[in-house]
ChimeraX commands (.cxc) that place a marker at each C-alpha (Angstrom):
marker #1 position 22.34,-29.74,-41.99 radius 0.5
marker #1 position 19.15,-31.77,-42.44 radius 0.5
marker #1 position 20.84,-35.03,-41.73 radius 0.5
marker #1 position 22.17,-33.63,-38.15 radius 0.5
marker #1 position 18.65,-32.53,-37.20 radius 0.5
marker #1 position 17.42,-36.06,-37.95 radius 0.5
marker #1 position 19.96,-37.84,-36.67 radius 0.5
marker #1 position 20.17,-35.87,-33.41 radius 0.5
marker #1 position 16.31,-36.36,-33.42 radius 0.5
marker #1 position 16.31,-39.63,-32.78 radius 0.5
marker #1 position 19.34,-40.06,-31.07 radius 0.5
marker #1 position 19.40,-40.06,-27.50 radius 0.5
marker #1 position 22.47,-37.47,-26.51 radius 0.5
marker #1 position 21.25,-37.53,-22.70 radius 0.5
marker #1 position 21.41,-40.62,-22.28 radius 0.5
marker #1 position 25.19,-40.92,-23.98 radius 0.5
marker #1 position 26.15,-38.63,-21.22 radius 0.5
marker #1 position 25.13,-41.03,-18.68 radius 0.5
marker #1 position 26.02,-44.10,-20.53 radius 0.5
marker #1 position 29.95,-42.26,-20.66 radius 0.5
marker #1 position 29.54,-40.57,-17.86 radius 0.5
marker #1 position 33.69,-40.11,-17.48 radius 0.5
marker #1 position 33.02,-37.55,-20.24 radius 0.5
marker #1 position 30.82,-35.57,-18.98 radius 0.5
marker #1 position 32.49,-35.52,-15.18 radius 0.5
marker #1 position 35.80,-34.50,-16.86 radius 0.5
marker #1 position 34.62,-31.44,-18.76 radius 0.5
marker #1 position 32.53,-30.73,-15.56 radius 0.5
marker #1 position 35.68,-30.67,-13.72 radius 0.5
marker #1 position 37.31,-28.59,-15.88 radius 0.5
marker #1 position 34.58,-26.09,-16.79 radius 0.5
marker #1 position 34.13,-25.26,-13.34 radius 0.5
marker #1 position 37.82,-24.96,-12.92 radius 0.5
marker #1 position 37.69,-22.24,-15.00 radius 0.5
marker #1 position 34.14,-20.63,-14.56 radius 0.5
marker #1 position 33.69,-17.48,-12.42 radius 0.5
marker #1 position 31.62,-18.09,-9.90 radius 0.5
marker #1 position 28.64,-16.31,-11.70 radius 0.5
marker #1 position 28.02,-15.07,-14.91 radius 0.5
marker #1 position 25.91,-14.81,-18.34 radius 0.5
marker #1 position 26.89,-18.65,-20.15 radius 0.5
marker #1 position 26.14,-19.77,-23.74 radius 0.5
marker #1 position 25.70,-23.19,-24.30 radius 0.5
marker #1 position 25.72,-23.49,-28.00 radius 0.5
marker #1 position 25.39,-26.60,-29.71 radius 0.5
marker #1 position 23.52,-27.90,-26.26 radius 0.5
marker #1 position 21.81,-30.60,-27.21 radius 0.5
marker #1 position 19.55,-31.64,-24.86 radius 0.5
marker #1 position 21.03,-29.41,-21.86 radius 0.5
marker #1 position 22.76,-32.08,-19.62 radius 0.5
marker #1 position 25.74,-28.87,-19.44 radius 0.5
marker #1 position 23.30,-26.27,-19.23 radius 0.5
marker #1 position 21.58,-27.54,-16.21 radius 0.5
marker #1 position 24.12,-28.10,-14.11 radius 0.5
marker #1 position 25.33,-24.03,-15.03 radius 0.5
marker #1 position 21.58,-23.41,-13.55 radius 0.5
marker #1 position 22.02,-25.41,-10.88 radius 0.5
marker #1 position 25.05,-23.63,-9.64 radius 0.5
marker #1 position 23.35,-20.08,-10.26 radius 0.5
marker #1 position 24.50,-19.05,-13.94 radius 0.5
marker #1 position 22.52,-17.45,-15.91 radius 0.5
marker #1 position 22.14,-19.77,-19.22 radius 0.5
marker #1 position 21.32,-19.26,-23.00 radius 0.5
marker #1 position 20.80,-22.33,-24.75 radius 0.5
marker #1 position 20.97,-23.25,-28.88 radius 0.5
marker #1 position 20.93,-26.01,-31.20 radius 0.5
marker #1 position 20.61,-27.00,-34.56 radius 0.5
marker #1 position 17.82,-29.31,-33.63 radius 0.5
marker #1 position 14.50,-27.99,-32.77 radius 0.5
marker #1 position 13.22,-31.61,-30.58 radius 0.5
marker #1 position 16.71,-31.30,-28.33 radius 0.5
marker #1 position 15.80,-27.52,-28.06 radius 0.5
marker #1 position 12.03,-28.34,-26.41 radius 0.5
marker #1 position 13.56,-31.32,-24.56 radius 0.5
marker #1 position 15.84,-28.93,-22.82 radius 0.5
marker #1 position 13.20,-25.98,-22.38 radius 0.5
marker #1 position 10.34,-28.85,-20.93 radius 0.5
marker #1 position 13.83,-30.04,-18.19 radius 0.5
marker #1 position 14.45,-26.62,-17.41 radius 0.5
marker #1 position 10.73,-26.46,-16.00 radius 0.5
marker #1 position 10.82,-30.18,-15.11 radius 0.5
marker #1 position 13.93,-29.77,-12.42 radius 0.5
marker #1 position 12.51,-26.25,-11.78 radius 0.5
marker #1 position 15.16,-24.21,-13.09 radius 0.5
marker #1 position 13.50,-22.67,-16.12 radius 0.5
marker #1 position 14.24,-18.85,-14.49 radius 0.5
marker #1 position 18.00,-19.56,-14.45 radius 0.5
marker #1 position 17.50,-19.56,-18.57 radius 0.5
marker #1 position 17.58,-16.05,-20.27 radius 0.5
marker #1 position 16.29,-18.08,-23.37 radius 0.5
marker #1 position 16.12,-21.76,-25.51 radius 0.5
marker #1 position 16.95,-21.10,-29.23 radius 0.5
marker #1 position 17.00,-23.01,-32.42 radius 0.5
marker #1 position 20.07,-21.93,-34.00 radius 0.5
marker #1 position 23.04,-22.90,-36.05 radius 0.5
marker #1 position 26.27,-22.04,-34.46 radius 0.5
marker #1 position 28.03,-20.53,-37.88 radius 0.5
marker #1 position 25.01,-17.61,-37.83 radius 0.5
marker #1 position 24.46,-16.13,-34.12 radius 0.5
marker #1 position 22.31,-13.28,-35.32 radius 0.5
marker #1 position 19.98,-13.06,-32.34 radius 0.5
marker #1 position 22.69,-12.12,-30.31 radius 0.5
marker #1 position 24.84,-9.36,-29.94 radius 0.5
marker #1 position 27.93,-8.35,-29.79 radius 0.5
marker #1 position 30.10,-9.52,-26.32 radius 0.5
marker #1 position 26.69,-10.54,-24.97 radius 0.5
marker #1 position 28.16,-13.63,-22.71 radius 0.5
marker #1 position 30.87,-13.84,-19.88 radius 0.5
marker #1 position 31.87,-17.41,-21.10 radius 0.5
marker #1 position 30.74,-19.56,-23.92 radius 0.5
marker #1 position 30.45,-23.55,-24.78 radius 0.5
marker #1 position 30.50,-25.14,-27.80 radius 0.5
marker #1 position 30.62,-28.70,-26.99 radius 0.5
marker #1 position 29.27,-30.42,-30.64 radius 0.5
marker #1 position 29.05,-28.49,-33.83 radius 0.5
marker #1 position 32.52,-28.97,-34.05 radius 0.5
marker #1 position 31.94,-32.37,-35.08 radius 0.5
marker #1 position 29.49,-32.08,-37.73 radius 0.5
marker #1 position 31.52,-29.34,-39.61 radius 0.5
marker #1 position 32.88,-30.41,-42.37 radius 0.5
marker #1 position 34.36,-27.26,-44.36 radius 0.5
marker #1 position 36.73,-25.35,-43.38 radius 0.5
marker #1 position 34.89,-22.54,-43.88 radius 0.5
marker #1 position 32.41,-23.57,-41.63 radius 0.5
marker #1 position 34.42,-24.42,-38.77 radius 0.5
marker #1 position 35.74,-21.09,-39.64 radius 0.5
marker #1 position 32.41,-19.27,-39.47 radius 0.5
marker #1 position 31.15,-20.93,-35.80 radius 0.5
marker #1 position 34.23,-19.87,-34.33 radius 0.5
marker #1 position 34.40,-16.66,-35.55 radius 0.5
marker #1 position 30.26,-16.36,-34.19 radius 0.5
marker #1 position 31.71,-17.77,-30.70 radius 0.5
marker #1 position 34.52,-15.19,-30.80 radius 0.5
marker #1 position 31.85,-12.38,-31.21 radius 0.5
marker #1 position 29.40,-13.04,-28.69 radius 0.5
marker #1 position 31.54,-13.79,-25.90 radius 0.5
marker #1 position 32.89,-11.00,-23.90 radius 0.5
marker #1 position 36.82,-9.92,-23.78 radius 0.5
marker #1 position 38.30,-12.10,-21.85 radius 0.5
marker #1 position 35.46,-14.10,-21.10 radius 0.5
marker #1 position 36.15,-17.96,-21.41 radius 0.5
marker #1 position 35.05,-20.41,-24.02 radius 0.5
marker #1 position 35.26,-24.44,-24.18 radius 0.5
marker #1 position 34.84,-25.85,-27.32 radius 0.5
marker #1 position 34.90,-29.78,-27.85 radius 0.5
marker #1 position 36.97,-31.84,-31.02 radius 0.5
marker #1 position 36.75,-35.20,-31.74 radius 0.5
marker #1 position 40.89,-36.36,-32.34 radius 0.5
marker #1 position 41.64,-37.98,-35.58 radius 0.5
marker #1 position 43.81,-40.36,-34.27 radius 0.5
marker #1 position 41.31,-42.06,-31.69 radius 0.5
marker #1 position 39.05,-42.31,-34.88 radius 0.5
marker #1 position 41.68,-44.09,-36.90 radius 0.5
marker #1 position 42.28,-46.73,-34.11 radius 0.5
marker #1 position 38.87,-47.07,-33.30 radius 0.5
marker #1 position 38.08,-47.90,-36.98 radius 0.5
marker #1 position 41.00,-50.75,-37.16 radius 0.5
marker #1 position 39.91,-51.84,-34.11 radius 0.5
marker #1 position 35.87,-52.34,-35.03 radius 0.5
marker #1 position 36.02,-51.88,-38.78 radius 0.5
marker #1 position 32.54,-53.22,-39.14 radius 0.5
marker #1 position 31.03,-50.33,-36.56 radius 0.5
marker #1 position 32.72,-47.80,-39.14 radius 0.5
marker #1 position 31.83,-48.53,-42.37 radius 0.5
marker #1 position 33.48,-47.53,-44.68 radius 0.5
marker #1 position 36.37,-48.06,-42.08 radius 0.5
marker #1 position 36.91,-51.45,-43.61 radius 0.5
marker #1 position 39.44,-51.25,-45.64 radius 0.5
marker #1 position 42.87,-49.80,-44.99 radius 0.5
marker #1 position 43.01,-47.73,-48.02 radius 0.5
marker #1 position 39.75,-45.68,-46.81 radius 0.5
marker #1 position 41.24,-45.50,-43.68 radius 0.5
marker #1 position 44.66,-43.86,-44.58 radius 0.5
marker #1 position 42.49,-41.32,-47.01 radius 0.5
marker #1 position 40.32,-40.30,-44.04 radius 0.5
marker #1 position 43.73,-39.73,-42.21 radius 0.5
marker #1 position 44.55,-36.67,-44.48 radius 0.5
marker #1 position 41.09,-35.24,-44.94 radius 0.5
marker #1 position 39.34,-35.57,-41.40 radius 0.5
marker #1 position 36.09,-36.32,-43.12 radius 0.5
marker #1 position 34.15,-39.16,-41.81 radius 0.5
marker #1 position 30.54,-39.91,-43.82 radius 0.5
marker #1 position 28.95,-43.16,-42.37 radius 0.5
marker #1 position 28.21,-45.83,-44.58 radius 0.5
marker #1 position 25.03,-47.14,-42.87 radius 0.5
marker #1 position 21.58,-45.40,-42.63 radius 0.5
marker #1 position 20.85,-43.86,-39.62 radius 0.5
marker #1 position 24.31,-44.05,-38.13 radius 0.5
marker #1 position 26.68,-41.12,-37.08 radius 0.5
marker #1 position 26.21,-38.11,-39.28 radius 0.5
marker #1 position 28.97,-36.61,-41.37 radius 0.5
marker #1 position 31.57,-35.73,-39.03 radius 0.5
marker #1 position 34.89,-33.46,-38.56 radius 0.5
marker #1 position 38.25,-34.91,-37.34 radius 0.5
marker #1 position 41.23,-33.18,-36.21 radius 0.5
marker #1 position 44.32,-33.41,-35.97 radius 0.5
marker #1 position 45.27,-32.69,-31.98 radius 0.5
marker #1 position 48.34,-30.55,-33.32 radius 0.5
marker #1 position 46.20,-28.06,-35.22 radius 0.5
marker #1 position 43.79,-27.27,-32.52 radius 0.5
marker #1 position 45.81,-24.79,-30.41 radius 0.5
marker #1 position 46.47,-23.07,-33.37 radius 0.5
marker #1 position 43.44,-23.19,-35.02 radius 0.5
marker #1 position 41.57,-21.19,-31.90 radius 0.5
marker #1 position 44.67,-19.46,-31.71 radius 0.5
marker #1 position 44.74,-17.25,-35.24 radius 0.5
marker #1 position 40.66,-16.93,-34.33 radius 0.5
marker #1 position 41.57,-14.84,-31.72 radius 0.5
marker #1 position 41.82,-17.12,-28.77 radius 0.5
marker #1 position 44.65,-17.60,-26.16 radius 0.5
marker #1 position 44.77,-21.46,-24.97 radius 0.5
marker #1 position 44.97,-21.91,-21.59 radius 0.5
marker #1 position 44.15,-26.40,-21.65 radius 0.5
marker #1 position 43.52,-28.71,-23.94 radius 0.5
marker #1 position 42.27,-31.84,-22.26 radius 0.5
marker #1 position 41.08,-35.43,-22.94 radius 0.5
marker #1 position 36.97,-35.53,-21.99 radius 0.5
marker #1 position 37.29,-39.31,-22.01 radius 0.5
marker #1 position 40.54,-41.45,-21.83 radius 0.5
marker #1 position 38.39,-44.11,-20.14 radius 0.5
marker #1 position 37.05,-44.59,-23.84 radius 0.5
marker #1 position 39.95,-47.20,-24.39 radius 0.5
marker #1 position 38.00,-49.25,-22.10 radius 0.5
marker #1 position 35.25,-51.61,-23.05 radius 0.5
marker #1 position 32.08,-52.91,-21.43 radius 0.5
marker #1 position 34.06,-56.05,-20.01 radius 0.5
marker #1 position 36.72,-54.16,-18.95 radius 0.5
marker #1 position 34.27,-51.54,-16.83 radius 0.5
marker #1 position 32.23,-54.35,-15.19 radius 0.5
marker #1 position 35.53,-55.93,-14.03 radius 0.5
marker #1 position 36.46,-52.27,-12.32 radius 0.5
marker #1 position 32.60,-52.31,-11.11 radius 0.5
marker #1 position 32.70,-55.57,-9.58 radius 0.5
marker #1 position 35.33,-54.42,-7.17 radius 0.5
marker #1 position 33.17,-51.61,-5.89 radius 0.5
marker #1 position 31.85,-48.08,-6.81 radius 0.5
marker #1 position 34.80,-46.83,-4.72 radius 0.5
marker #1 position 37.08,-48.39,-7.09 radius 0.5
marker #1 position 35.00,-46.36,-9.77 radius 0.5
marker #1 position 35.33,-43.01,-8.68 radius 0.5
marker #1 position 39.03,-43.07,-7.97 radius 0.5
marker #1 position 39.68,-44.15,-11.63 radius 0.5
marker #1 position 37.55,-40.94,-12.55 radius 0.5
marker #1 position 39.89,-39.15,-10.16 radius 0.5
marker #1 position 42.80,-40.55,-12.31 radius 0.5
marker #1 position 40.99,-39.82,-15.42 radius 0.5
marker #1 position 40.25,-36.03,-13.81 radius 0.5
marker #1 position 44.18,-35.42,-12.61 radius 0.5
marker #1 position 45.42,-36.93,-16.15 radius 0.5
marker #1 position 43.29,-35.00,-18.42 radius 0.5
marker #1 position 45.67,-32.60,-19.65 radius 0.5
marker #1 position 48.58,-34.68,-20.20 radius 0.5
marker #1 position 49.24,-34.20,-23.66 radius 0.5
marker #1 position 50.95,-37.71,-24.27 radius 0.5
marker #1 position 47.12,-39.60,-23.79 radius 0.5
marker #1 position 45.07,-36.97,-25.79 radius 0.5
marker #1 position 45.05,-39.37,-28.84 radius 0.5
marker #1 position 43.67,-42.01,-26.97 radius 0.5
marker #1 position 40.55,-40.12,-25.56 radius 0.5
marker #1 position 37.49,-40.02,-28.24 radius 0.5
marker #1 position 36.62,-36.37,-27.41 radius 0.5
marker #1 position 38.88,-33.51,-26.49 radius 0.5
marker #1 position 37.83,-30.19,-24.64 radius 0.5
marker #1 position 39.21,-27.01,-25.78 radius 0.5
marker #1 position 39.43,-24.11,-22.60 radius 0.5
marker #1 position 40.76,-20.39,-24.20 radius 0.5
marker #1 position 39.94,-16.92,-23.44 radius 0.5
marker #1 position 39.02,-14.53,-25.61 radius 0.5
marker #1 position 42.05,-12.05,-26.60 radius 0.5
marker link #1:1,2 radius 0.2
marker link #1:2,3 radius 0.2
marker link #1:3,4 radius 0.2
marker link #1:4,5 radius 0.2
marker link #1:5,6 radius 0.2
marker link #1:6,7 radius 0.2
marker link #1:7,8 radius 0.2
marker link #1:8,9 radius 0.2
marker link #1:9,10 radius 0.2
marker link #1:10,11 radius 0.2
marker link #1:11,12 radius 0.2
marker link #1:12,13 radius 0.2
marker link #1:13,14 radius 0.2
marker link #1:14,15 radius 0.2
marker link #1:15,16 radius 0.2
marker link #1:16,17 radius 0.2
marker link #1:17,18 radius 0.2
marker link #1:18,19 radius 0.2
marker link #1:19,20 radius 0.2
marker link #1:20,21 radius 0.2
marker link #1:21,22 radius 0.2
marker link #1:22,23 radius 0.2
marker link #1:23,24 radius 0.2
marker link #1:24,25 radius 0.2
marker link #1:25,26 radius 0.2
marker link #1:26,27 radius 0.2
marker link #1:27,28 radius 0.2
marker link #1:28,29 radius 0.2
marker link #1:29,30 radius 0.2
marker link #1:30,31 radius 0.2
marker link #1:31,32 radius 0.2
marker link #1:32,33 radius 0.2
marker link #1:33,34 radius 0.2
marker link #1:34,35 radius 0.2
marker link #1:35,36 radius 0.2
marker link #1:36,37 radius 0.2
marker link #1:37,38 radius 0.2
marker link #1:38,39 radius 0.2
marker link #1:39,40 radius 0.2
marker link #1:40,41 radius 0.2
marker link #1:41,42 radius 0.2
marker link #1:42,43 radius 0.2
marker link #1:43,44 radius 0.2
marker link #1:44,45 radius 0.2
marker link #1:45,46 radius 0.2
marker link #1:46,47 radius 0.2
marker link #1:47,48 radius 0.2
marker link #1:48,49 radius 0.2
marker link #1:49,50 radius 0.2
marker link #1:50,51 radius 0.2
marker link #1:51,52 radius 0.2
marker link #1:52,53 radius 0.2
marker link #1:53,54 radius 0.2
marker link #1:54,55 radius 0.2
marker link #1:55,56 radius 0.2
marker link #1:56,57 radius 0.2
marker link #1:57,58 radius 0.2
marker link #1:58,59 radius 0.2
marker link #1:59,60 radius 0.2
marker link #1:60,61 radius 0.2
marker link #1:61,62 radius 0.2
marker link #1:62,63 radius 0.2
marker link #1:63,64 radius 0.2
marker link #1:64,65 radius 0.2
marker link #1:65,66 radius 0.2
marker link #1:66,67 radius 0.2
marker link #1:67,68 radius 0.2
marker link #1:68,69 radius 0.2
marker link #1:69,70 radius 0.2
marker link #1:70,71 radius 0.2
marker link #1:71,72 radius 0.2
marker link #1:72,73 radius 0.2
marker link #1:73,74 radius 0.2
marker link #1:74,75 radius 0.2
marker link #1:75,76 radius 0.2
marker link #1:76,77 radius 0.2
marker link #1:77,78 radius 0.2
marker link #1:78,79 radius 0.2
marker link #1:79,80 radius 0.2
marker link #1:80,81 radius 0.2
marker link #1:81,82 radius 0.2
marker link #1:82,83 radius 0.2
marker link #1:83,84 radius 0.2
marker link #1:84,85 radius 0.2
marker link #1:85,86 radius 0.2
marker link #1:86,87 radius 0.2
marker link #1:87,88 radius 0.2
marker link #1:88,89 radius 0.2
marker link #1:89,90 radius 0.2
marker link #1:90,91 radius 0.2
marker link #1:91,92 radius 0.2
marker link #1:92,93 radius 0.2
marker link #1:93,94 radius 0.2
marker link #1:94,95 radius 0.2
marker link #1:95,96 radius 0.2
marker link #1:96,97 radius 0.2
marker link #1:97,98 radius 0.2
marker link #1:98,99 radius 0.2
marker link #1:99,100 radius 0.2
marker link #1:100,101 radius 0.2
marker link #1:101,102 radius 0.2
marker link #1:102,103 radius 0.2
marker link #1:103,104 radius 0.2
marker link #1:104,105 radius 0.2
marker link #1:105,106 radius 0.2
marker link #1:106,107 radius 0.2
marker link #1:107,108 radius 0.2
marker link #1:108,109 radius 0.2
marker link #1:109,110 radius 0.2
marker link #1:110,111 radius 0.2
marker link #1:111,112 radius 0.2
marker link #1:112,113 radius 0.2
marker link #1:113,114 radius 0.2
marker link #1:114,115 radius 0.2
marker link #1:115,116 radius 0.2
marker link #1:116,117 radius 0.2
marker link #1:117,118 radius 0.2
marker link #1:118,119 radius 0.2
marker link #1:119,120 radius 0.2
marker link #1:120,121 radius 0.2
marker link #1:121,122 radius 0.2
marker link #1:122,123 radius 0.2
marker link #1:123,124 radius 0.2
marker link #1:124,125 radius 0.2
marker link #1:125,126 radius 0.2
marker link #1:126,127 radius 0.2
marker link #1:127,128 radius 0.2
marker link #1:128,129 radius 0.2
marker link #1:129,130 radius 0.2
marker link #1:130,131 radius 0.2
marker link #1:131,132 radius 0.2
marker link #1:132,133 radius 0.2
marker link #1:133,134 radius 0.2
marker link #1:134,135 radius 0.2
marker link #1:135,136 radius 0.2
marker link #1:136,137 radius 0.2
marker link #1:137,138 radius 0.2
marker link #1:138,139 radius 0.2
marker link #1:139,140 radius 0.2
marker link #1:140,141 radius 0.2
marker link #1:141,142 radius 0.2
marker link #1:142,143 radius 0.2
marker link #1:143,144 radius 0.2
marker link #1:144,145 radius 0.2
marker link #1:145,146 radius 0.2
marker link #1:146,147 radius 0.2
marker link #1:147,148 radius 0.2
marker link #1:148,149 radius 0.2
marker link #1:149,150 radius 0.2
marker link #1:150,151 radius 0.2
marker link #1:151,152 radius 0.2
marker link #1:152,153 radius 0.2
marker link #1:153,154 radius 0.2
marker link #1:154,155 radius 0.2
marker link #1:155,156 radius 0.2
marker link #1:156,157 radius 0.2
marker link #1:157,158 radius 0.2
marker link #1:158,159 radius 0.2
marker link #1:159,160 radius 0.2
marker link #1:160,161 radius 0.2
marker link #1:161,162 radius 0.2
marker link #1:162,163 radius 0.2
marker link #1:163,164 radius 0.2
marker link #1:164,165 radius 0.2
marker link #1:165,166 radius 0.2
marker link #1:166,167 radius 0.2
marker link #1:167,168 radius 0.2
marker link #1:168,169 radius 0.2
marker link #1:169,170 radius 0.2
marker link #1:170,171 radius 0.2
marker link #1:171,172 radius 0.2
marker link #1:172,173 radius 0.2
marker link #1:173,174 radius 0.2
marker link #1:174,175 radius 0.2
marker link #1:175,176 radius 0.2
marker link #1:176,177 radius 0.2
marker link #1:177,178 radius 0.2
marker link #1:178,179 radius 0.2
marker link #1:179,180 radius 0.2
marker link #1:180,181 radius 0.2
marker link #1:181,182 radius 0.2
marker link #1:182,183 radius 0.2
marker link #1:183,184 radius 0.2
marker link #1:184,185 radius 0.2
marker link #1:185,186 radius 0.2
marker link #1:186,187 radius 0.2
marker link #1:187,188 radius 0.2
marker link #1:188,189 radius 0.2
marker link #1:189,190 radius 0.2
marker link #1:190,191 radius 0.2
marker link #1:191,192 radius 0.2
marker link #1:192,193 radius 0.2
marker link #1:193,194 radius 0.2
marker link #1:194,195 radius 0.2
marker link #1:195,196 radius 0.2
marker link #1:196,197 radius 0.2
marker link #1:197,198 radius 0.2
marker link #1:198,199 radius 0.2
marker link #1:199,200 radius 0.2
marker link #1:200,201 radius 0.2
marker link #1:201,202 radius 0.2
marker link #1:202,203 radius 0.2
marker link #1:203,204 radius 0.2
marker link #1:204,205 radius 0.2
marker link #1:205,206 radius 0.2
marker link #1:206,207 radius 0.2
marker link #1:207,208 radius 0.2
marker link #1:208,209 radius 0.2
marker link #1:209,210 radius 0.2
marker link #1:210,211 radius 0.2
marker link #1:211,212 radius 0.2
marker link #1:212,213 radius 0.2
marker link #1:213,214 radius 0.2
marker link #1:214,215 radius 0.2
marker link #1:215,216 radius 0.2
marker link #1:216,217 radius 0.2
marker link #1:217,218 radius 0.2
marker link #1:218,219 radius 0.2
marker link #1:219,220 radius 0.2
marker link #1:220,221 radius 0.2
marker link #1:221,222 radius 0.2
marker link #1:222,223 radius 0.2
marker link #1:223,224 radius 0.2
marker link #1:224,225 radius 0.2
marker link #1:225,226 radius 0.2
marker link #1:226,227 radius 0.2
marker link #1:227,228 radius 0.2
marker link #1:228,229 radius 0.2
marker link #1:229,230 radius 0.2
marker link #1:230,231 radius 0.2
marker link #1:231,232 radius 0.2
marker link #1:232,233 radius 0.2
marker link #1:233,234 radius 0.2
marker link #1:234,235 radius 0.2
marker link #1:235,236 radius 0.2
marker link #1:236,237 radius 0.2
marker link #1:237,238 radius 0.2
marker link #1:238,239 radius 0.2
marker link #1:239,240 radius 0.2
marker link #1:240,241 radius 0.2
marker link #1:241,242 radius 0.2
marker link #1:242,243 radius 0.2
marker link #1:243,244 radius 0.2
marker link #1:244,245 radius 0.2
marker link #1:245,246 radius 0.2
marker link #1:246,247 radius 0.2
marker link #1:247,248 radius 0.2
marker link #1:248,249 radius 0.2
marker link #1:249,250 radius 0.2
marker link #1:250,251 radius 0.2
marker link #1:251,252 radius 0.2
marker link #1:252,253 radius 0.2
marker link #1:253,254 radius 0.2
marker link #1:254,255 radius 0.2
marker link #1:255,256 radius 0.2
marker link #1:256,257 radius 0.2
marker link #1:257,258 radius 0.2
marker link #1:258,259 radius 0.2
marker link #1:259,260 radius 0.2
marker link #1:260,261 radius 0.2
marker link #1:261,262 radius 0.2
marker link #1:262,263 radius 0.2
marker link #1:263,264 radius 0.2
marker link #1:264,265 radius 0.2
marker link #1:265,266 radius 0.2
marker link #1:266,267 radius 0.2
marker link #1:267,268 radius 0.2
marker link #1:268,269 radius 0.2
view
């Protein structure tokens, strides 16, 4: 795990948020979809809090983890910043597979919008849903974010020299049956987790959740920096009503393998 702390410790995960911001305004749409209007959240795997604020904002009560103890104090010192530390019943530094500060059914809904990337055993991915399963209440809701193997396969043919080792076919078609992504450059993506979209229902499924969406965060990912500032130059009108489009389309399951992160929603059985 020493690789994700650094990596996340330099990396600037706000600041992706607001460079994609389609991603973020999806899953917003959808969380709140979903989300009583008040409750006890968990936003595990937070990063810097960019989720967790807006939960404050709208009057939940939020615990925050993650893996890295820098994104943990960033999030605590925005809290105070934006003057919502008392929404927060706590900041920890914790690894998703191993919950033990908690207890059992201690949250009316749960996020897990990362770790699921960086896991790369079974096992693993195993052992931080199981944790989510076990803190979250009966019934309560979780939203856990995947990254689809697909998208990663075209992205890599498309920009091999991004995704090193991604440039060559062969490594390509062996990362298409094992999920397992290791960058080749220093200081690059960490060791990452793949799925495929057809084993995701199921996967939360025989962990003891019932799916209720599975949605693309960002479709709009197809879309490069040439292609936005054409869309921009017309007008931020133009803007928000492909967001709409993005928003309504989401859940079609025909375009999930085009968006580069997908958003789990399931209750707990």
């Amino acid at each position: 795990m020493n690789n994700i702390i650094n990596y996340y410790s330099e990396f600037d995960e706000w600041g992706r948020l607001d460079r994609e911001p389609i991603e973020f305004q999806v899953n917003w749409h959808y969380i709140k979809k979903y989300l009583p209007e008040t409750g006890y959240i968990l936003d595990n795997g937070a990063g810097p809090g960019k989720y967790s604020m807006e939960l404050a904002k709208e009057g939940y009560k939020v615990t925050l983890t993650d893996l890295t103890p820098r994104l943990v104090e960033i999030a605590e010192n925005k809290a105070k910043e934006i003057h919502l530390r008392e929404q927060f019943e706590g900041f920890y530094t914790a690894d998703a597979r191993k919950l033990d500060m908690f207890k059992d059914e201690q949250f009316d809904s749960s996020l897990m919008l990362g770790p699921m990337y960086h896991l790369q055993e079974e096992n693993e991915r195993i052992q931080a849903v199981k944790e989510l399963h076990r803190v979250t209440k009966r019934n309560g809701l979780v939203f856990v974010a995947f990254m689809p193997r697909i998208r990663h396969i075209l992205t890599s043919l498309l920009y091999p020299e991004n995704w090193r080792p991604h440039d060559n076919i062969d490594t390509i078609i062996q990362f298409s049956h094992s999920g397992c992504f290791n960058h080749a450059d220093e200081r690059r993506f960490t060791g990452a987790y793949y799925f495929n979209i057809e084993d995701i229902n199921p996967f939360m499924e025989v962990h003891g959740f019932e799916t209720l969406e599975l949605i693309g965060s960002n479709i709009g990912a197809i879309l490069n920096h040439d292609h936005w500032n054409f869309w921009k130059d017309k007008g931020e009108q133009e803007v928000e009503k492909i967001i709409a489009f993005f928003k309504e389309r989401a859940a079609d399951p025909y375009i999930l393998g085009i968006s580069s992160h997908l958003l789990y929603i399931g209750r707990k059985k």
